[in-house]
N, CA, C and O atoms as a GROMACS GRO file, in nm:
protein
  256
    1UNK      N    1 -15.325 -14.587   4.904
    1UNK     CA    2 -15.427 -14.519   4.981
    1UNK      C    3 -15.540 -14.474   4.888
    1UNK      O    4 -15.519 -14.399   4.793
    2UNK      N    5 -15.691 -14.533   4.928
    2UNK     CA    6 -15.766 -14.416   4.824
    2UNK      C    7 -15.789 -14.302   4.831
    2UNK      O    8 -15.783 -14.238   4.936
    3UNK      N    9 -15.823 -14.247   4.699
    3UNK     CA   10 -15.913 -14.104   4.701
    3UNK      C   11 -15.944 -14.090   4.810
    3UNK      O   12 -15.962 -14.179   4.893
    4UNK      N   13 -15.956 -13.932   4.828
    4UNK     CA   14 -16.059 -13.888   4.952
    4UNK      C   15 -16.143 -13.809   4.920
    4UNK      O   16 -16.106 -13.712   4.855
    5UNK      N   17 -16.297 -13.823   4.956
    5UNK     CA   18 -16.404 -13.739   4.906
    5UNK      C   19 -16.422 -13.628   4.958
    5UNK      O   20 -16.427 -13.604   5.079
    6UNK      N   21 -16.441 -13.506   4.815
    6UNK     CA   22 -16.475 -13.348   4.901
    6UNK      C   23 -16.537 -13.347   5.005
    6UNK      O   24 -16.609 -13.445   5.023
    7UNK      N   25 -16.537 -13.245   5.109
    7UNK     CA   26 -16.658 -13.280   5.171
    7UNK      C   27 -16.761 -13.174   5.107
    7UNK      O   28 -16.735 -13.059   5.074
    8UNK      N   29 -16.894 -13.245   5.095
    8UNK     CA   30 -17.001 -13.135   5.030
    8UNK      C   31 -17.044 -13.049   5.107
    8UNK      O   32 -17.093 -12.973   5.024
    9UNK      N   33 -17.061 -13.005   5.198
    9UNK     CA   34 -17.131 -12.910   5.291
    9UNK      C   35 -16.992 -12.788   5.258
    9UNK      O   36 -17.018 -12.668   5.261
   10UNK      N   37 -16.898 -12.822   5.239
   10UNK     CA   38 -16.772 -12.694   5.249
   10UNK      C   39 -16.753 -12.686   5.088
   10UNK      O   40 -16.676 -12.598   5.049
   11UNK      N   41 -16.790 -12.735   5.030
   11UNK     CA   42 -16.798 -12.753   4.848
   11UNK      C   43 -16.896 -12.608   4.799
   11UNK      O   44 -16.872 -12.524   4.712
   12UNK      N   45 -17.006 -12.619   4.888
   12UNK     CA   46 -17.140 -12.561   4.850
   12UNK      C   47 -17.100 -12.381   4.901
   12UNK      O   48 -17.124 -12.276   4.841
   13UNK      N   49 -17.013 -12.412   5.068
   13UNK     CA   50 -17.010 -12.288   5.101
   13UNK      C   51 -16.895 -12.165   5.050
   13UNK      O   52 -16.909 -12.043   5.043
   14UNK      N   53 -16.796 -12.239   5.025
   14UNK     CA   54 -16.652 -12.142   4.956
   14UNK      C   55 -16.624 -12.129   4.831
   14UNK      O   56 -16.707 -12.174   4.752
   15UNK      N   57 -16.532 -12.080   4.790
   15UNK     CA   58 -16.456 -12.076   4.668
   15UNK      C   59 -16.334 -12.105   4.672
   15UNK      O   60 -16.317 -12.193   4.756
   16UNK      N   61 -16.257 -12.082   4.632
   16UNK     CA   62 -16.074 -12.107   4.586
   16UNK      C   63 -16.049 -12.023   4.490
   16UNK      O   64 -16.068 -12.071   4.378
   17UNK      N   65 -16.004 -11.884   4.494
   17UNK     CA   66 -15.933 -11.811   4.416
   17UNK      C   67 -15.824 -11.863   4.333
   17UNK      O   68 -15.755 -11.951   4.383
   18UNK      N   69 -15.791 -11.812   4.182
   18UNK     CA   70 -15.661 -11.832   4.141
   18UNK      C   71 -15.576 -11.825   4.206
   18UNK      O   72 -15.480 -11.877   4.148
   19UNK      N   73 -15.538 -11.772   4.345
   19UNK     CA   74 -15.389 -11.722   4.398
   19UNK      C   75 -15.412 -11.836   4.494
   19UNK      O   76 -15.314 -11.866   4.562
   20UNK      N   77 -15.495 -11.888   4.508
   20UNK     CA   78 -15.546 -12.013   4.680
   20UNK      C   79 -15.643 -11.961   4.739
   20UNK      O   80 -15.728 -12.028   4.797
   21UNK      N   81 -15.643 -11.820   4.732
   21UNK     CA   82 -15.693 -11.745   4.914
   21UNK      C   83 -15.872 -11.849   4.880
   21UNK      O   84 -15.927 -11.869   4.772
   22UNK      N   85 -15.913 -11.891   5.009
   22UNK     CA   86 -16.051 -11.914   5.029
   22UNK      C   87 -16.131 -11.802   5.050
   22UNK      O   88 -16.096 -11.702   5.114
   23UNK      N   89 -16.212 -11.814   5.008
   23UNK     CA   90 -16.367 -11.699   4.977
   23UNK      C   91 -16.436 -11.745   5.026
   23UNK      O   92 -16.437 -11.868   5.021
   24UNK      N   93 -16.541 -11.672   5.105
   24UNK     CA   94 -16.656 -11.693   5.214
   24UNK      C   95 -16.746 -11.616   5.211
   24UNK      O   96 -16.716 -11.509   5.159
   25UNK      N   97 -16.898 -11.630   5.264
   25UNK     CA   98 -16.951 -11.536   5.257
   25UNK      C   99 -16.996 -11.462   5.398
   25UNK      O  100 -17.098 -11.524   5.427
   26UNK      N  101 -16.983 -11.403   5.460
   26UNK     CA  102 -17.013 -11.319   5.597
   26UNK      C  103 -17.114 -11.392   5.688
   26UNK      O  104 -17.174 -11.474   5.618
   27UNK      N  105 -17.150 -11.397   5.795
   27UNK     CA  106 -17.284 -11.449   5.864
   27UNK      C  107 -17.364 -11.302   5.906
   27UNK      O  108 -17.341 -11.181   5.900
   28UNK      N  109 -17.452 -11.374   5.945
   28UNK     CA  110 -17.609 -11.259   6.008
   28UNK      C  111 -17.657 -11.185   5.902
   28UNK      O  112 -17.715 -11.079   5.925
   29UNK      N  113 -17.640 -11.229   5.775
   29UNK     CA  114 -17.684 -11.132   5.661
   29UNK      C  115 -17.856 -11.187   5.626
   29UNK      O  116 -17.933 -11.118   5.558
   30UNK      N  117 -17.894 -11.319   5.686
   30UNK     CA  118 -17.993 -11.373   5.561
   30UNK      C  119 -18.163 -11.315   5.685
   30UNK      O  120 -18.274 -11.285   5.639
   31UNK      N  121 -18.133 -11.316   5.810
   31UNK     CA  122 -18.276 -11.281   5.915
   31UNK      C  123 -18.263 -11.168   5.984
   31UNK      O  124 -18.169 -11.088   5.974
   32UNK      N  125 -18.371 -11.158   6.065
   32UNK     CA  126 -18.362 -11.053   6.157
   32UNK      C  127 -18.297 -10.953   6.104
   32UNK      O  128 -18.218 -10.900   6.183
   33UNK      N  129 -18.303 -10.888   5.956
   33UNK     CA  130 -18.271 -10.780   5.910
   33UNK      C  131 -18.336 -10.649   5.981
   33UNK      O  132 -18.282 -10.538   5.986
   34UNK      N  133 -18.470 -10.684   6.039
   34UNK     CA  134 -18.513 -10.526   6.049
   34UNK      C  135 -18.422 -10.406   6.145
   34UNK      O  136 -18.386 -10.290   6.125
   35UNK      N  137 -18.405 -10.532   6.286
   35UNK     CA  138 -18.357 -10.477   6.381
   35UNK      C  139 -18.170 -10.400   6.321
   35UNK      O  140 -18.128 -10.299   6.377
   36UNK      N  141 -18.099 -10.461   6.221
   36UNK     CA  142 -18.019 -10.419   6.188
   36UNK      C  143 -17.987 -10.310   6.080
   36UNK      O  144 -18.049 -10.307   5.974
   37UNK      N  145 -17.888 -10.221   6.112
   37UNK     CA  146 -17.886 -10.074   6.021
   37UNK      C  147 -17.885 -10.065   5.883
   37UNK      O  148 -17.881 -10.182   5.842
   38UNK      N  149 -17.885  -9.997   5.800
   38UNK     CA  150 -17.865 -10.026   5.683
   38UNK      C  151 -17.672 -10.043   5.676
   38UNK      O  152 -17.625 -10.109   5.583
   39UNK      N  153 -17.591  -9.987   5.766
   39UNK     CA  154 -17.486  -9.956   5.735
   39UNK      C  155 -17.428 -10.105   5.764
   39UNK      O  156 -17.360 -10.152   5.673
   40UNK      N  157 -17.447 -10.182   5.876
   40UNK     CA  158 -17.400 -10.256   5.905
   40UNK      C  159 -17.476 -10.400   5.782
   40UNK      O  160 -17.406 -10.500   5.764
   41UNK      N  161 -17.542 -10.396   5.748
   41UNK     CA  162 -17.630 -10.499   5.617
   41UNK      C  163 -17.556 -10.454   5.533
   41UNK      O  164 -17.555 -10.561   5.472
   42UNK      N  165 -17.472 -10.371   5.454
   42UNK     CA  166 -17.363 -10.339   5.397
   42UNK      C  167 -17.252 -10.393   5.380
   42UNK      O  168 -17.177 -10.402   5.282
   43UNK      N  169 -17.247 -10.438   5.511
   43UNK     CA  170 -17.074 -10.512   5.559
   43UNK      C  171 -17.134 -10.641   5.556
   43UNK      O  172 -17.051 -10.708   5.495
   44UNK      N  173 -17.241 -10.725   5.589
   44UNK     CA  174 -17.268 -10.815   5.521
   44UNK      C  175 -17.241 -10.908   5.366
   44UNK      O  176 -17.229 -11.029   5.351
   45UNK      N  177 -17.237 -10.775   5.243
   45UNK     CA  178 -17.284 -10.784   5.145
   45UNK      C  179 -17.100 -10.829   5.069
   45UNK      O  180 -17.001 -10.758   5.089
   46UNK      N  181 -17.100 -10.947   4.994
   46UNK     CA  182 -16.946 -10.967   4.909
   46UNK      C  183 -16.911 -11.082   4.994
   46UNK      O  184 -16.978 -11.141   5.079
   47UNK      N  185 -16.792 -11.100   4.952
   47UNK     CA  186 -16.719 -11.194   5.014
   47UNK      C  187 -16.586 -11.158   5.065
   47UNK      O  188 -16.509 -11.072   5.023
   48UNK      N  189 -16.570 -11.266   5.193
   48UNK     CA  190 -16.446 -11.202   5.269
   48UNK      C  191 -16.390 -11.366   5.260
   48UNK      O  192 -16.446 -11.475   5.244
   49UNK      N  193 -16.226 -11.315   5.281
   49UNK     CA  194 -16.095 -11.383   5.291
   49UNK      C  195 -16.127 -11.438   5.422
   49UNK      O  196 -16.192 -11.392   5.516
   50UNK      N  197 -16.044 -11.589   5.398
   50UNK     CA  198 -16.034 -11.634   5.500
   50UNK      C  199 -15.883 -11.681   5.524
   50UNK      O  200 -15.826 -11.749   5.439
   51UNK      N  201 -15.823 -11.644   5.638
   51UNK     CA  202 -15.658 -11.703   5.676
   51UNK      C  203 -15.633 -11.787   5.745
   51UNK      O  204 -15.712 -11.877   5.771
   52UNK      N  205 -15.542 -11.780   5.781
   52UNK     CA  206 -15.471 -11.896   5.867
   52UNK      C  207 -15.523 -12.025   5.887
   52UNK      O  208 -15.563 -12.076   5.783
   53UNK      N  209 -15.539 -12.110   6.013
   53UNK     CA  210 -15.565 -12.243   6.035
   53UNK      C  211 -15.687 -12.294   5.967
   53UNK      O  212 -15.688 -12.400   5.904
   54UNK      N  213 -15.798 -12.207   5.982
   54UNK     CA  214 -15.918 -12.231   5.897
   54UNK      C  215 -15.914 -12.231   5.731
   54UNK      O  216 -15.993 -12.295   5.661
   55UNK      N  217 -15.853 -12.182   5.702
   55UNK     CA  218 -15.829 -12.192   5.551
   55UNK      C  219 -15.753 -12.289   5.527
   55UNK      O  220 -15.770 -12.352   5.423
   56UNK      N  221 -15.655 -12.322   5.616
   56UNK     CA  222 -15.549 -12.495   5.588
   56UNK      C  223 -15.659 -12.570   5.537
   56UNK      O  224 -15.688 -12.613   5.425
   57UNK      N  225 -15.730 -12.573   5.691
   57UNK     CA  226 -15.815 -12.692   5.718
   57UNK      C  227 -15.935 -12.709   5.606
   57UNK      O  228 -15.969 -12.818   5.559
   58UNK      N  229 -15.977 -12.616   5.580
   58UNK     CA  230 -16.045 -12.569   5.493
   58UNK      C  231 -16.004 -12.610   5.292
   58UNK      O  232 -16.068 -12.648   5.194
   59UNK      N  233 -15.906 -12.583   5.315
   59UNK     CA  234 -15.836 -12.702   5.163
   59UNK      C  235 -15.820 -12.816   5.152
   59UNK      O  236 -15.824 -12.890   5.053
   60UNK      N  237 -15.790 -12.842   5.315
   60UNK     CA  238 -15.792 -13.008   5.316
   60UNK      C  239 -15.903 -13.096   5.274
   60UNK      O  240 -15.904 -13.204   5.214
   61UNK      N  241 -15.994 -13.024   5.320
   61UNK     CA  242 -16.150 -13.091   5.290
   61UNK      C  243 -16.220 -13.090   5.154
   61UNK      O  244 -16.320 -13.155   5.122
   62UNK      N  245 -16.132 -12.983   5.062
   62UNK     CA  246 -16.154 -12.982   4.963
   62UNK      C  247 -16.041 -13.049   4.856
   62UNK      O  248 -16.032 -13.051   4.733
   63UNK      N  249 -15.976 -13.093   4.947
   63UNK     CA  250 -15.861 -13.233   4.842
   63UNK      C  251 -15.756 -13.117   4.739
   63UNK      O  252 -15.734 -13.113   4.618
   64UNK      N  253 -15.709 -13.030   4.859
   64UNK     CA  254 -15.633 -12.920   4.757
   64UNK      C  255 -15.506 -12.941   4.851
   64UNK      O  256 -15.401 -12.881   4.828
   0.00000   0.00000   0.00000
């Protein structure tokens, strides 16, 4: 069977921690800032874990 190629669009957006867990970065952070609080543009800000089925699927595409 051959290789299978990363896919690039999910290459560009995650990470892969030493332990596995996938790393992501939040949505609604990059427009329409004004209308939103400072508190909630906060919770925007870092990266969050991702679990279950989406993170499978999510390794698969990255040939892990």
């Amino acid at each position: 069977m051959p290789k299978l190629k990363t896919h690039s669009g999910i290459k560009k957006r995650v990470r892969i921690t030493k332990t596995g867990k996938v790393m992501r970065r939040r949505a609604s952070g990059n427009h329409f800032l004004e209308k939103k609080s400072a508190a909630r543009k906060r919770q925007f800000a870092g990266m969050e874990v991702m679990g279950g089925k989406q993170a499978k699927n999510i390794k698969r595409k990255l040939g892990l």
